[in-house]
MOPAC internal coordinates of N, CA, C and O (Angstrom, degrees):
PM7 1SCF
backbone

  N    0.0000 0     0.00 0     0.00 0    0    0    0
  C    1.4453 1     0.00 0     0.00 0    1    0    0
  C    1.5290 1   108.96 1     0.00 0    2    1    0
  O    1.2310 1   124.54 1   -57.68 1    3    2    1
  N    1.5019 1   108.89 1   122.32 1    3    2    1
  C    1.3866 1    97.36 1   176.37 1    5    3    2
  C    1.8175 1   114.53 1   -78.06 1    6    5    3
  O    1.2310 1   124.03 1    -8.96 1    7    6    5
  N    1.5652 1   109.86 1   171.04 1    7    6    5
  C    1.2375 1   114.05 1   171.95 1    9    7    6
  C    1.1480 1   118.34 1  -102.72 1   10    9    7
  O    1.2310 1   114.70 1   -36.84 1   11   10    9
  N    1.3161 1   127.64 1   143.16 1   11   10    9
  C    1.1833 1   123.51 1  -167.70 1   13   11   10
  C    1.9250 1   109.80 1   -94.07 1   14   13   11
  O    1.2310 1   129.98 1   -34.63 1   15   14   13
  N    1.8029 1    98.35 1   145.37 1   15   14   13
  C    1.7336 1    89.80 1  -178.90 1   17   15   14
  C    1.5421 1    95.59 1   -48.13 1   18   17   15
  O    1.2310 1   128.33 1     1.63 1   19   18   17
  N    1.5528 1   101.56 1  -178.37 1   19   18   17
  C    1.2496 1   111.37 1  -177.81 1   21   19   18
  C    1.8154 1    90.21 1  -116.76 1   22   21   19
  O    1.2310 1   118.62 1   -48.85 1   23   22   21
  N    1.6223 1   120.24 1   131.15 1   23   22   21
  C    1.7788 1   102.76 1   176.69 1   25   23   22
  C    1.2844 1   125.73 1   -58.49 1   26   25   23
  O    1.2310 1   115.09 1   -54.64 1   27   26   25
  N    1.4942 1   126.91 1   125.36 1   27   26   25
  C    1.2243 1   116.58 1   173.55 1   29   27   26
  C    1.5633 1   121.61 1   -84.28 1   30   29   27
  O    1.2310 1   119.78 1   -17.62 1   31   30   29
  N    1.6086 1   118.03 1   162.38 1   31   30   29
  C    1.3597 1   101.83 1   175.52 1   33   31   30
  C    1.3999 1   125.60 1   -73.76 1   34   33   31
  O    1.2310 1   116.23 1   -17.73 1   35   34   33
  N    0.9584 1   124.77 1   162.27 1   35   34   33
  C    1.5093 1   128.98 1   158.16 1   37   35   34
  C    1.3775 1   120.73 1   -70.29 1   38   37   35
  O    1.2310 1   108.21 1   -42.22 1   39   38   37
  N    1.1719 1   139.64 1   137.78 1   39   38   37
  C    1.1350 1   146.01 1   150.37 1   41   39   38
  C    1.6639 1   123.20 1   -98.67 1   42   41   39
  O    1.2310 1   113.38 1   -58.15 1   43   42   41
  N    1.0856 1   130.12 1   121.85 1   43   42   41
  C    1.6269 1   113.40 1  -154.08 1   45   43   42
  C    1.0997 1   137.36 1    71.54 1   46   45   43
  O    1.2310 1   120.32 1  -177.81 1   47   46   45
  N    1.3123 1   116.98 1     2.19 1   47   46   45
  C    1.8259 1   127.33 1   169.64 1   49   47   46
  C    1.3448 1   116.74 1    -5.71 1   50   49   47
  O    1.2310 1   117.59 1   115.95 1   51   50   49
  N    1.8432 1   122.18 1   -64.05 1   51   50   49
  C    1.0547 1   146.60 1  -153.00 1   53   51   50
  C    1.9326 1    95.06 1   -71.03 1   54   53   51
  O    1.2310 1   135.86 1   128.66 1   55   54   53
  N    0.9881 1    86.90 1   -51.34 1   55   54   53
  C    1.8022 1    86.26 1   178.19 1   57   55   54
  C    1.4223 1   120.74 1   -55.25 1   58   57   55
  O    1.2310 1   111.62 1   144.07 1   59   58   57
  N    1.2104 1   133.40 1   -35.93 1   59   58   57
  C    1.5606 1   134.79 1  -172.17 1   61   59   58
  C    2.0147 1    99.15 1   -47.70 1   62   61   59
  O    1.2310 1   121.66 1   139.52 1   63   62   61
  N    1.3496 1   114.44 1   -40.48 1   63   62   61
  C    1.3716 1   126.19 1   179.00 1   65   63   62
  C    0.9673 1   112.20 1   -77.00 1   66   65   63
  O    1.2310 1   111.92 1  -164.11 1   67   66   65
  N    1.5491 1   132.83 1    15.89 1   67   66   65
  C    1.7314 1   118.97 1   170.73 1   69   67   66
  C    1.4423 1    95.36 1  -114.50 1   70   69   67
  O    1.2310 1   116.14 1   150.57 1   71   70   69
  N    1.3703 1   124.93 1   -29.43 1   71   70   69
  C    1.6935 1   119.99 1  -167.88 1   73   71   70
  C    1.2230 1    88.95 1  -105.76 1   74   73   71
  O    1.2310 1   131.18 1   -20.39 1   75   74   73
  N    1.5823 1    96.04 1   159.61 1   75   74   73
  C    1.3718 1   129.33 1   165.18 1   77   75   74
  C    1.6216 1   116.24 1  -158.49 1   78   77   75
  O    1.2310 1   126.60 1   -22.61 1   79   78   77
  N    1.7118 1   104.91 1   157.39 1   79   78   77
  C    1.5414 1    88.80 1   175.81 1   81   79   78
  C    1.4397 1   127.16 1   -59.59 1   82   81   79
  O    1.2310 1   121.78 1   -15.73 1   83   82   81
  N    1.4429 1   114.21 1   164.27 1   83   82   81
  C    1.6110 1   112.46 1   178.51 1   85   83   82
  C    1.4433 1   107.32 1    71.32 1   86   85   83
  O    1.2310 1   112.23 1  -168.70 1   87   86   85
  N    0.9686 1   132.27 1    11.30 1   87   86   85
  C    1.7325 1   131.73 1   168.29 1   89   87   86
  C    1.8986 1    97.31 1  -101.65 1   90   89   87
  O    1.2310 1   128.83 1   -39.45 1   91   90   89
  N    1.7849 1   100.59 1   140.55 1   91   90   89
  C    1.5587 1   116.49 1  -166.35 1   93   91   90
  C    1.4269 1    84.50 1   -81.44 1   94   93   91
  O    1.2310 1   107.90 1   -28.84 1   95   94   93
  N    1.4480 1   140.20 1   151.16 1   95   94   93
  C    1.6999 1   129.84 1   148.71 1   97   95   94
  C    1.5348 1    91.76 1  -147.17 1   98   97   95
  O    1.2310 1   121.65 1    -1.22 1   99   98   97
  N    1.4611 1   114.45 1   178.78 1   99   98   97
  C    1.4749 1   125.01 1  -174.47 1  101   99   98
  C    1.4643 1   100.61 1  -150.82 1  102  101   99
  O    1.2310 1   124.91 1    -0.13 1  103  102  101
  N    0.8472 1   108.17 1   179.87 1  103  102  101
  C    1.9666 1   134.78 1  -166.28 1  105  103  102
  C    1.5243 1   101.02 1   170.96 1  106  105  103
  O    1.2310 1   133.08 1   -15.06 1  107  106  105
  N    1.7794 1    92.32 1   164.94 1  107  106  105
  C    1.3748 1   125.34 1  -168.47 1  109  107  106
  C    1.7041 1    96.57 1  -102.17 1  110  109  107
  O    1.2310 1   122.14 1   -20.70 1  111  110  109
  N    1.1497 1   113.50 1   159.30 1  111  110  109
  C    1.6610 1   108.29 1  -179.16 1  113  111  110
  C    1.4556 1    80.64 1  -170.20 1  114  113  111
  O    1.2310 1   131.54 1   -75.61 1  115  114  113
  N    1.5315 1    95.33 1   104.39 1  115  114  113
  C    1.5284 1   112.02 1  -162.88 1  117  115  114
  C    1.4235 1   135.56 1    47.20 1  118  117  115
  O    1.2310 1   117.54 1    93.92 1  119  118  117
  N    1.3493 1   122.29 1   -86.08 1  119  118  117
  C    1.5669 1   112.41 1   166.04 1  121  119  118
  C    1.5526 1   110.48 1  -120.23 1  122  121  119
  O    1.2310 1   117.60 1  -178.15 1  123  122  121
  N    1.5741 1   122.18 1     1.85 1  123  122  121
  C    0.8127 1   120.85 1  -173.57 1  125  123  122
  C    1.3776 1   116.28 1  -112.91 1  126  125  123
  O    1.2310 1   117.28 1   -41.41 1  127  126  125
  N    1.7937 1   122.79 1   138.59 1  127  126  125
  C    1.2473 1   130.77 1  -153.50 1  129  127  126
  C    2.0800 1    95.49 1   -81.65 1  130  129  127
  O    1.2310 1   115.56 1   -37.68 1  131  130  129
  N    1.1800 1   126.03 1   142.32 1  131  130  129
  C    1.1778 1   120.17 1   179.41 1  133  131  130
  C    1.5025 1   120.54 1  -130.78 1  134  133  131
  O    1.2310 1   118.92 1   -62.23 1  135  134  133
  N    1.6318 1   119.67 1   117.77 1  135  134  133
  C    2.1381 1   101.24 1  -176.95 1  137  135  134
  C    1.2021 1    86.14 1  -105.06 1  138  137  135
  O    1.2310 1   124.46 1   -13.99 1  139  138  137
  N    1.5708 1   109.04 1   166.01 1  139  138  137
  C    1.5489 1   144.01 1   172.51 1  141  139  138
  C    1.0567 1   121.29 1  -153.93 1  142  141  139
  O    1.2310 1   115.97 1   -29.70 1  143  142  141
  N    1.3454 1   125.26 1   150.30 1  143  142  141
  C    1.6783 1   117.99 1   144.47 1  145  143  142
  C    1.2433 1   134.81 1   -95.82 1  146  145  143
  O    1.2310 1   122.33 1   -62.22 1  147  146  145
  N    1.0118 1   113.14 1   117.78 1  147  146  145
  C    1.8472 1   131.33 1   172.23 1  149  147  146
  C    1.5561 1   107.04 1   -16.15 1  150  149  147
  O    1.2310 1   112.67 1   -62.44 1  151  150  149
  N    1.0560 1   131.45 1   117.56 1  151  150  149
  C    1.5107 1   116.68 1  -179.08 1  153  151  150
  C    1.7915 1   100.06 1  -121.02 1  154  153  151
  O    1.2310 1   126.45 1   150.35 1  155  154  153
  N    1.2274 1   105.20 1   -29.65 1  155  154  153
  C    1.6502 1   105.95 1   178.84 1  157  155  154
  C    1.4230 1   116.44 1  -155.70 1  158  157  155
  O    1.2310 1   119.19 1   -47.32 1  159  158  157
  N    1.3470 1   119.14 1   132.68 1  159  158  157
  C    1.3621 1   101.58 1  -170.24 1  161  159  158
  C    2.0125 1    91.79 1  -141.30 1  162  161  159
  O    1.2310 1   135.86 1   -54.71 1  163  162  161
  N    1.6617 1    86.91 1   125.29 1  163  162  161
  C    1.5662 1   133.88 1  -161.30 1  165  163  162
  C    0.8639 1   104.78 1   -98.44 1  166  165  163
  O    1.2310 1   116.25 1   -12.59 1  167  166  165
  N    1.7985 1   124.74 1   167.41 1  167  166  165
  C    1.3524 1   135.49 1   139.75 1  169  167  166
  C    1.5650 1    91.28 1  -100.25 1  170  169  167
  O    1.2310 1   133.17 1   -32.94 1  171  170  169
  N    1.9253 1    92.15 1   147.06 1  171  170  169
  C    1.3236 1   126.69 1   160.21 1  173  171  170
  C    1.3306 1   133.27 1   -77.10 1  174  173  171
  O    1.2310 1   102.53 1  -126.54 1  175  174  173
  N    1.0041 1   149.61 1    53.46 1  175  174  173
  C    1.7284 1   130.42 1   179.66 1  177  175  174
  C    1.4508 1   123.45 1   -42.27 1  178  177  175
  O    1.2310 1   123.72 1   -63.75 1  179  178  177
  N    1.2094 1   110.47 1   116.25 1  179  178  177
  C    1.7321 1   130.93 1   175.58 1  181  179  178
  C    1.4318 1   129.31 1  -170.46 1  182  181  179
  O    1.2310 1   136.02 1   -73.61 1  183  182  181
  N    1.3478 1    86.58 1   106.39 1  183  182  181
  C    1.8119 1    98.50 1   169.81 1  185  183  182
  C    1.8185 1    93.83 1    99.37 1  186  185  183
  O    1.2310 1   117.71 1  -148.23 1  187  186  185
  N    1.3539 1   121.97 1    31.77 1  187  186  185
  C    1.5006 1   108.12 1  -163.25 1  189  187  186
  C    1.6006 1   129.31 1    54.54 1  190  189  187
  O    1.2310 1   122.55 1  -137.24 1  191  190  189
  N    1.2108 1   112.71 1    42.76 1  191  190  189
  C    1.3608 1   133.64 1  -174.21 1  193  191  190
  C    1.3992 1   109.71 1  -154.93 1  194  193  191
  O    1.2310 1   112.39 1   -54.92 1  195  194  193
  N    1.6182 1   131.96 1   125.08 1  195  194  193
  C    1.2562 1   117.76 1   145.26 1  197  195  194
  C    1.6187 1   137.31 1   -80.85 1  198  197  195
  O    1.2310 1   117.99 1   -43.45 1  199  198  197
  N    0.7430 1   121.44 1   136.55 1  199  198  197
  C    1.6142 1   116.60 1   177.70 1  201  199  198
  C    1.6632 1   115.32 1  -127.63 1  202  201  199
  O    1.2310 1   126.29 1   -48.95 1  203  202  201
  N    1.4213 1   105.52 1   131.05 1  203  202  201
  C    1.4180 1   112.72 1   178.79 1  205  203  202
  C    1.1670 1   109.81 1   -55.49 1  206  205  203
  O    1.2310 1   126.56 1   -44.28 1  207  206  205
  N    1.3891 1   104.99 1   135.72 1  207  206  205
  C    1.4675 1   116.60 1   176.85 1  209  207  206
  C    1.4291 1   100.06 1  -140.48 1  210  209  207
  O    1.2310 1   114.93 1     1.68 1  211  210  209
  N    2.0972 1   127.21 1  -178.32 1  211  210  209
  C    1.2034 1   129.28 1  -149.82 1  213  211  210
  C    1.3512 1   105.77 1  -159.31 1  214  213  211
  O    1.2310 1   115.71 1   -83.63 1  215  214  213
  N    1.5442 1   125.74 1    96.37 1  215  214  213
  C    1.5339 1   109.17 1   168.99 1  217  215  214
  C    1.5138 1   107.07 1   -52.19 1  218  217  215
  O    1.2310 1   132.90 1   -13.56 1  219  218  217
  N    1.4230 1    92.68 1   166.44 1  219  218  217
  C    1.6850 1    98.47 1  -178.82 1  221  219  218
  C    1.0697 1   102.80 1  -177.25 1  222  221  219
  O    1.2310 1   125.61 1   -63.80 1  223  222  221
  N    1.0440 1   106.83 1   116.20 1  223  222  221
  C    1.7876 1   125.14 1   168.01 1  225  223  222
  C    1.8295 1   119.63 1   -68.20 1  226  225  223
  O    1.2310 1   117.39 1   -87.89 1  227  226  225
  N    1.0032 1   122.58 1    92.11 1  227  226  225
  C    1.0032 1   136.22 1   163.34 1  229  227  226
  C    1.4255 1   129.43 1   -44.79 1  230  229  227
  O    1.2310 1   123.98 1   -78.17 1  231  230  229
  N    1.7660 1   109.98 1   101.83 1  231  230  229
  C    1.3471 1   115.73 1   173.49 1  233  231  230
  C    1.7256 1   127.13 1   -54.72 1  234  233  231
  O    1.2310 1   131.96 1   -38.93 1  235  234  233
  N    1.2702 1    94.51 1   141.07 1  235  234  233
  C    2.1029 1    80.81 1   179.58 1  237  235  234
  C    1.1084 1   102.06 1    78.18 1  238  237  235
  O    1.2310 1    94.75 1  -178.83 1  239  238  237
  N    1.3047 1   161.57 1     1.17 1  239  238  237
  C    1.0052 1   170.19 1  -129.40 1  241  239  238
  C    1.4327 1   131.94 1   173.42 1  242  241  239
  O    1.2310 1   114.35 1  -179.85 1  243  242  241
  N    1.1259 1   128.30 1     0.15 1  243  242  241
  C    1.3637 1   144.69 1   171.80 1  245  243  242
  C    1.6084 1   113.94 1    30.81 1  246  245  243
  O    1.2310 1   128.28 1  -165.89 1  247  246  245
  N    1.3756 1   101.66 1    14.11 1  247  246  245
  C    1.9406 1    87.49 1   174.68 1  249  247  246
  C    1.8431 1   103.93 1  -129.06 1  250  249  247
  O    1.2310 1   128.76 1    12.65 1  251  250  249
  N    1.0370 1   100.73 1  -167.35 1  251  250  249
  C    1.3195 1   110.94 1  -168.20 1  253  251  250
  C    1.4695 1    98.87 1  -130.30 1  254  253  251
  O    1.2310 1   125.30 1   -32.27 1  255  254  253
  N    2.2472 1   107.42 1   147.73 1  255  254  253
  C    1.4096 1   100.79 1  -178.50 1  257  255  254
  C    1.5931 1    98.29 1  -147.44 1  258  257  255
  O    1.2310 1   128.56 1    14.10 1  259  258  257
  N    0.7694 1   101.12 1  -165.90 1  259  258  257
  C    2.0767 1   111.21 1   179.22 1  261  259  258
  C    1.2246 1   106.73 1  -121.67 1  262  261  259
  O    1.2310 1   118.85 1   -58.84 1  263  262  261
  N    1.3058 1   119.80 1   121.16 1  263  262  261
  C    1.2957 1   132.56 1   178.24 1  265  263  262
  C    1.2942 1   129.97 1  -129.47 1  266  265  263
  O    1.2310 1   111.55 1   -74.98 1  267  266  265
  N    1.7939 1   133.53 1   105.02 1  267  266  265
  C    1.2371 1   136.85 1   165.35 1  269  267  266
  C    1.8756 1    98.42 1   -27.37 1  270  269  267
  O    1.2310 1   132.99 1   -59.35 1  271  270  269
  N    2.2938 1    92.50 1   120.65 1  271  270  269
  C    1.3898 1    85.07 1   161.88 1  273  271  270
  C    1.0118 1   119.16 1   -47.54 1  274  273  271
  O    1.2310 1   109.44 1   114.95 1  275  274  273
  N    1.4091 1   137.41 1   -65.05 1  275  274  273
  C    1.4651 1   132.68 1  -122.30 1  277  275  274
  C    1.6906 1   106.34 1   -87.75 1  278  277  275
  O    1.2310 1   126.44 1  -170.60 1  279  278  277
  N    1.6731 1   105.22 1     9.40 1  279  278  277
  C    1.5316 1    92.19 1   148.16 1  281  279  278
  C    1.2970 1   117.37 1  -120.81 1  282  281  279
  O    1.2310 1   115.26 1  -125.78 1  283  282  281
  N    1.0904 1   126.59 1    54.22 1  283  282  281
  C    1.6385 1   139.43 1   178.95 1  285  283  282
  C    2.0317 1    98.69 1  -104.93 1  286  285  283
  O    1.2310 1   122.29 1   -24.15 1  287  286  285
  N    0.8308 1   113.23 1   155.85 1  287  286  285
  C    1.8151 1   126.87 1   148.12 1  289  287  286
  C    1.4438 1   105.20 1  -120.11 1  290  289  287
  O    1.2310 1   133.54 1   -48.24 1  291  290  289
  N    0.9682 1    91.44 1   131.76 1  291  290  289
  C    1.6572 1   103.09 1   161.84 1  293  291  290
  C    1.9225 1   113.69 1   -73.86 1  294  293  291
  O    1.2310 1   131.68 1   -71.24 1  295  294  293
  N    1.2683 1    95.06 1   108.76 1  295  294  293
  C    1.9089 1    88.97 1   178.69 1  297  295  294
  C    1.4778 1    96.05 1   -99.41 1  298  297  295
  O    1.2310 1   113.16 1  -174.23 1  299  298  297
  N    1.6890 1   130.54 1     5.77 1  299  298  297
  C    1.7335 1    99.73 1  -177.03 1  301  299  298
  C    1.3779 1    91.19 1   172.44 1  302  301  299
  O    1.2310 1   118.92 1   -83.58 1  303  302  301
  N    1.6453 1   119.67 1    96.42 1  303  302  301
  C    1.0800 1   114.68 1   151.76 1  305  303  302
  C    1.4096 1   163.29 1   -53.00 1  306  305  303
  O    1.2310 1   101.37 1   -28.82 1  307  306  305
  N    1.5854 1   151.55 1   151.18 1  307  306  305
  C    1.0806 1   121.31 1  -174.74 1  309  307  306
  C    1.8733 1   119.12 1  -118.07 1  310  309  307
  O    1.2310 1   129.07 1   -27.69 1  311  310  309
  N    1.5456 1   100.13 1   152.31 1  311  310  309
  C    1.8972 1    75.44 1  -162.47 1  313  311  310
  C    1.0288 1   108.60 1  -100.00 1  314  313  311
  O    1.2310 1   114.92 1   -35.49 1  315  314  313
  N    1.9472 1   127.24 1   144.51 1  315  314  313
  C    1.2435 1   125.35 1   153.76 1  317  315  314
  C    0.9860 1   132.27 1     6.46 1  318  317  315
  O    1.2310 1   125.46 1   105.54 1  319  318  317
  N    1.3813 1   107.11 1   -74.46 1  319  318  317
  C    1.5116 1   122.42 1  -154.54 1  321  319  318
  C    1.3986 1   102.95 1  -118.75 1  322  321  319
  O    1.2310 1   119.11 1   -30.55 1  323  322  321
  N    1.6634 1   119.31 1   149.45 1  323  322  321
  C    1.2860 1   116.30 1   174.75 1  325  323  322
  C    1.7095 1   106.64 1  -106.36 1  326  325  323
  O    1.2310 1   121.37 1   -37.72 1  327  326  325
  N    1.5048 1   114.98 1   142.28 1  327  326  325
  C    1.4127 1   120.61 1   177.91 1  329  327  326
  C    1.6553 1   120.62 1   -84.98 1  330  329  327
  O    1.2310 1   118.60 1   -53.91 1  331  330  329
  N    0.9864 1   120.28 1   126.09 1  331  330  329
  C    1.3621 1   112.69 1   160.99 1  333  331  330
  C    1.3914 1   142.54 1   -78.84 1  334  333  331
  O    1.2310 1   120.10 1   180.00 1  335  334  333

């Protein structure tokens, strides 16, 4: 019989609903200001907790990293739906 995970909590719940892929946002990573685009946005497992986190391709920088939402800004959302 398998065991089942046990649910972990969330930390940051509320955030998974502000990002999405293809949205521009930035953060600080130490003293330096940093933009990207959102390419996937995950839960984290750590410490028995998940926490939203965000691939993101890093402008100026040509690589990609994982980033706790709740230090992202959103500089530019993208919409649902397209208008005609």
């Amino acid at each position: 019989m398998k065991k089942e995970k046990p649910t972990l909590p969330v930390i940051g719940k509320e955030l998974i609903s502000r990002f999405s892929p293809g949205e521009l946002v930035s953060w600080t990573e130490m003293i330096h200001d940093k933009t990207g685009i959102v390419l996937d946005v995950f839960m984290l497992e750590s410490g028995n907790r998940e926490f939203p986190c965000a691939k993101v391709y890093v402008m100026g920088e040509d690589i990609r990293t994982e980033i706790l939402l709740s230090n992202l800004i959103n500089l530019s959302r993208v919409e649902d739906s397209l208008e005609d």
